[in-house]
C-alpha positions in Angstrom: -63.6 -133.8 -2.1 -61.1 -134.4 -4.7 -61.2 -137.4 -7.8 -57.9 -139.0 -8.9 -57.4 -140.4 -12.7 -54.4 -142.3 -13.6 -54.1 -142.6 -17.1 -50.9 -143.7 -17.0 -48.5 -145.2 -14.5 -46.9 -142.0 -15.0 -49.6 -139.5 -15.1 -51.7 -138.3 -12.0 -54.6 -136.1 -12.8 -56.7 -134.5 -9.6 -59.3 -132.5 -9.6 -60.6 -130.7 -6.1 -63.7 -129.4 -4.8 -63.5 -127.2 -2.3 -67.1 -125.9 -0.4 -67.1 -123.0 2.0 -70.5 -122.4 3.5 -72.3 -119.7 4.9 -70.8 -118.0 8.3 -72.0 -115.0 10.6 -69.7 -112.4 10.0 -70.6 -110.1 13.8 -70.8 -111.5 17.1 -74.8 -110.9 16.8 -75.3 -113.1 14.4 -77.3 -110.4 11.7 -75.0 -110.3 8.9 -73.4 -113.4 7.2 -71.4 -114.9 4.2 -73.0 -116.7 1.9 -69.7 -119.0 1.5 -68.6 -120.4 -2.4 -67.5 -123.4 -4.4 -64.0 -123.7 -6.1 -62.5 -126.0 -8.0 -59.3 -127.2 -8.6 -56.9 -129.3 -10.9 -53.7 -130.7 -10.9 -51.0 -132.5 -13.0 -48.2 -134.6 -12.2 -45.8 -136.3 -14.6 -43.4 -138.4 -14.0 -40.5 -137.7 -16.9 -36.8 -139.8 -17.5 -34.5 -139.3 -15.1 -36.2 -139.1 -12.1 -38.0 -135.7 -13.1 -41.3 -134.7 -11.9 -43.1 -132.7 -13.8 -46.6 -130.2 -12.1 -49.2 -128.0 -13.7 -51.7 -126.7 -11.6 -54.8 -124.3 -12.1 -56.3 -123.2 -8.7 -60.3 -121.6 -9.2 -60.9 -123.5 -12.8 -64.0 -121.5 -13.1 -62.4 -118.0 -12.1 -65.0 -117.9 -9.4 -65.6 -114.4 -7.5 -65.4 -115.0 -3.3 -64.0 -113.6 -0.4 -60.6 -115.1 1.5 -61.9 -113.4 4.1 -65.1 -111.3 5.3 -66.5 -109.2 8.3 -69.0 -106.8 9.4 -67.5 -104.3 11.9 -68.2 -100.7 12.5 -71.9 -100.7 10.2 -69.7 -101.6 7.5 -68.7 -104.6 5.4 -65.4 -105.8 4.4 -64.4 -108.2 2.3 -60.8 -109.7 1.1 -60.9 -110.9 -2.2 -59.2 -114.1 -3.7 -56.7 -113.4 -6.4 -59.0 -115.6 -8.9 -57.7 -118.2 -11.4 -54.3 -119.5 -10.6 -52.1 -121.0 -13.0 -48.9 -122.5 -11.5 
């Protein structure tokens, strides 16, 4: 889901919701992920000259979840996101 605001003919301001939900994380179906929320927001300018100018800030909230995540082996693994993203 993501909500755009133009202030200004030349300024685009978005802000992102991204939901992941819960998944099964063996083929049994036992152990799962409970999924996350992230948000994120984004900037664009439009400057003289035909220059475009983008901020961006990926996981506003610095929110703790897993890229990635399996059970194998009677063990769990997760791969952690990087966290807040400025860019």
């Amino acid at each position: 889901l993501a909500l755009h605001f133009r202030p200004l003919d030349s300024v685009d301001l978005q802000l992102r919701w991204l939901h992941q939900g819960s998944y099964f994380l063996d083929a049994a179906n036992l152990h799962y992920y409970e999924g996350h929320d992230i948000a994120d927001f984004r900037a664009t300018v439009q400057l003289n000259g035909g220059w475009t100018l983008q901020l961006a800030l990926d996981n506003v909230f610095d929110t703790r979840f897993a890229d990635r995540a399996d059970f194998a082996f009677g063990t769990y693994r997760y791969f952690p996101d990087p966290g807040r993203r400025f860019g």
